[in-house]
Structures are given as C-alpha cells and as structure tokens.
C-alpha positions in Angstrom: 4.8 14.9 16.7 8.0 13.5 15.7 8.5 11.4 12.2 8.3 8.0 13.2 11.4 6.3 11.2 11.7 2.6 10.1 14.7 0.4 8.8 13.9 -1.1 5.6 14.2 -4.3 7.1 11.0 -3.4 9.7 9.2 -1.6 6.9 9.5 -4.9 4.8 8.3 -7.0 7.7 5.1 -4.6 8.2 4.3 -4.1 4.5 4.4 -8.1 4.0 2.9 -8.9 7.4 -0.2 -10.7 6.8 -3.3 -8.0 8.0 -6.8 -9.0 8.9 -9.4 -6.2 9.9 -10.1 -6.0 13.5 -14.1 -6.9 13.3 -16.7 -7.5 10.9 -18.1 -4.4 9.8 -19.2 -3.7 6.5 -17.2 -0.8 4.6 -18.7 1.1 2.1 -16.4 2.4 -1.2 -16.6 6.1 -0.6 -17.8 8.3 -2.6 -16.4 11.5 -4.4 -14.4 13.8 -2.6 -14.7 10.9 0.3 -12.1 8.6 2.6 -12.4 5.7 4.5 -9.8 4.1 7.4 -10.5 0.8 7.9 -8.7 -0.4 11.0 -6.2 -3.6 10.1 -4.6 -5.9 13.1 -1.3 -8.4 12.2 -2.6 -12.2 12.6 -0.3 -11.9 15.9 -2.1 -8.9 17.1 1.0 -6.9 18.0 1.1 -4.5 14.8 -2.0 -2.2 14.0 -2.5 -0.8 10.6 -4.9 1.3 8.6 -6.2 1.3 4.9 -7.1 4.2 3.8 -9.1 4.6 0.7 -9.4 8.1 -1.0 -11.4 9.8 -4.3 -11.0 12.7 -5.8 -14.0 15.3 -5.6 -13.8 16.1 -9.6 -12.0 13.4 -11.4 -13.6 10.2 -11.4 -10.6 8.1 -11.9 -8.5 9.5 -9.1 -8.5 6.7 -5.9 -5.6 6.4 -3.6 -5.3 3.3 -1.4 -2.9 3.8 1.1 -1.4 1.0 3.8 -0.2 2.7 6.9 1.2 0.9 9.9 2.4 2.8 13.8 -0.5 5.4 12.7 1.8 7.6 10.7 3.6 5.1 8.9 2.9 5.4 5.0 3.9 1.8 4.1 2.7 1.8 0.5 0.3 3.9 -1.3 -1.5 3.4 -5.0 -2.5 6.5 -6.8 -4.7 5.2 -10.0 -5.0 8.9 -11.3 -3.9 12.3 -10.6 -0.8 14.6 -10.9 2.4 13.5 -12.1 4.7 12.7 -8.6 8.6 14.1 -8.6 10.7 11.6 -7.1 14.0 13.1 -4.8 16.2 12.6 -8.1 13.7 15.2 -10.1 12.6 12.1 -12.2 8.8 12.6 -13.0 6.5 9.6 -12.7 3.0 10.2 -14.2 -0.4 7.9 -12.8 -1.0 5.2 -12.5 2.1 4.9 -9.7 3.0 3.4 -6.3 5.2 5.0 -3.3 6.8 1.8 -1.6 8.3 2.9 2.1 12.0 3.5 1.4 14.0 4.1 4.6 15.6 7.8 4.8 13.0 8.7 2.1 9.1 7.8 3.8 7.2 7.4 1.0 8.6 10.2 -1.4 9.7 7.9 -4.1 7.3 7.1 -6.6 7.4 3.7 -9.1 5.8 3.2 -12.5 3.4 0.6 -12.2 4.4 -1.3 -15.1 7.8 -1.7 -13.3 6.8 -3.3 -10.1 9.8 -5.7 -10.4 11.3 -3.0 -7.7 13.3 -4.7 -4.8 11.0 -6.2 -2.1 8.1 -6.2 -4.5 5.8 -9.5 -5.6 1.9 -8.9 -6.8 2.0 -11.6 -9.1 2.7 -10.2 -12.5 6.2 -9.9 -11.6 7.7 -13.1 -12.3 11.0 -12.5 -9.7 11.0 -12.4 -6.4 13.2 -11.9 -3.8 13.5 -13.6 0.2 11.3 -11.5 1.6 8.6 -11.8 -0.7 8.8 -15.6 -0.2 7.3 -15.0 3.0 3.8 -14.1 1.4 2.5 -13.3 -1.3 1.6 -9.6 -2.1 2.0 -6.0 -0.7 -0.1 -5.7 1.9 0.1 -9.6 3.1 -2.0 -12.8 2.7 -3.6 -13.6 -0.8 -3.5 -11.5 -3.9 -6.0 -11.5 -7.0 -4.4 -9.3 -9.4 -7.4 -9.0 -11.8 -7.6 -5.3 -10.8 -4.6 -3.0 -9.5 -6.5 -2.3 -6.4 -7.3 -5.9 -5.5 -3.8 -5.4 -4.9 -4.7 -4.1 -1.5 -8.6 -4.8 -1.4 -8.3 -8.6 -1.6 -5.5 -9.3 0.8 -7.3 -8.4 3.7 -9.0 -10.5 5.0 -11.6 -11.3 8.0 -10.8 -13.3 10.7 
C-alpha cells in the first residue's frame, strides 16, 4: 500500500473538520490490552475518519486515542502513558505527549503536552490561537471540555 501524503494545509482542514459518528451505537471503553475504532463522518459527509482508542495490557495508565482520517491517515494521537517517544531531531519527549500530523514527517514528531501552544493547535488552555483554529474550536473539531486530556478527543464528537 502506498503512504498516503497530506499538505499541511489538508491535514489542518481534516484534523479541525468538525466529526460526528456515523450512527448511534453505544461504545464501550475497552478494556486492558483492548482497542476500539469508532467510525467518524465530516458534517458534509465527504471525509471519513476513525477514533481509535487503545490500553495497555499491563500498565493501567497507558491509553492512546488516535484521530485518523483516508484510513491510514494518523491525524493526531494522545499517548497518556508509556515509553518515552524520539522525535526526528533525537529530542526525547516522555508521556504524557501528543503527535500532531506534520507534512513530510506523518506523525513522527512528538509534543509535550504542557506545550500545546504548537502552531495549528487550540484545546482551550492555550490562550493563542492562530486562523485556522478560529474555524473551530479543538483538535478533532466541534466542542471541547478540557476537564480531562482525553475529552480532548472524547467530547468533540458528537451524534448527529
């Protein structure tokens, strides 16, 4: 399969698309060791996405939510707990951290979570933001309650 590859301009237009899942059904948190895909649809229909939702099998603290869009896409992904990530530039970033899609890099760049000031980037404890963010608010579109990191993902979808 080949690597599907985005601008950053189309990856920033997908990751602050507003996403709605495609039915009704009931998801259950998995449990450890488990994974989820819920199926995600752009208000317009045209864009299908997927959030994933992942635990680790020993540590309790390890969940990953990941937003993919075009199947293969890896959009943005949070990673609450686990190993320390090496960024391209041999920086290390320990957990809590989040990948944000950069174009020529997927999602191989890692970000501090207490510095989510990064370009394109608004989840409401951030107090700049930039164009694109004005178009909604949040990482993975609509409304954001920040309460918890992973409402972050969990409360901007919404049903439709």
């Amino acid at each position: 399969m080949a690597d599907i590859i985005l601008t950053q301009a189309e990856a920033d237009d997908l990751i602050f698309m507003e996403k709605v899942c495609i039915d009704d059904q009931e998801w259950e948190f998995p449990s450890l060791g488990g994974a989820v895909s819920i199926p995600l649809v752009s208000r317009d229909k045209r864009e299908n996405f997927m959030l994933d939702v992942s635990r680790g099998r020993i540590d309790l603290a390890k969940i990953k939510y990941q937003n993919r869009a075009r199947q293969v896409v890896i959009l943005v992904r949070l990673e609450l707990a686990g190993p320390t990530h090496r960024n391209p530039d041999g920086e290390e970033i320990g957990c809590p951290h989040i990948h944000i899609y950069r174009e020529g890099f997927g999602d191989k760049w890692a970000n501090v979570m207490s510095h989510l000031k990064c370009r394109l980037l608004h989840v409401g404890w951030a107090s700049e933001r930039s164009e694109s963010a004005h178009r909604n608010d949040g990482l993975f579109g609509g409304q954001t309650s920040l309460a918890h990191p992973t409402n972050l993902i969990i409360s901007s979808v919404t049903r439709h």
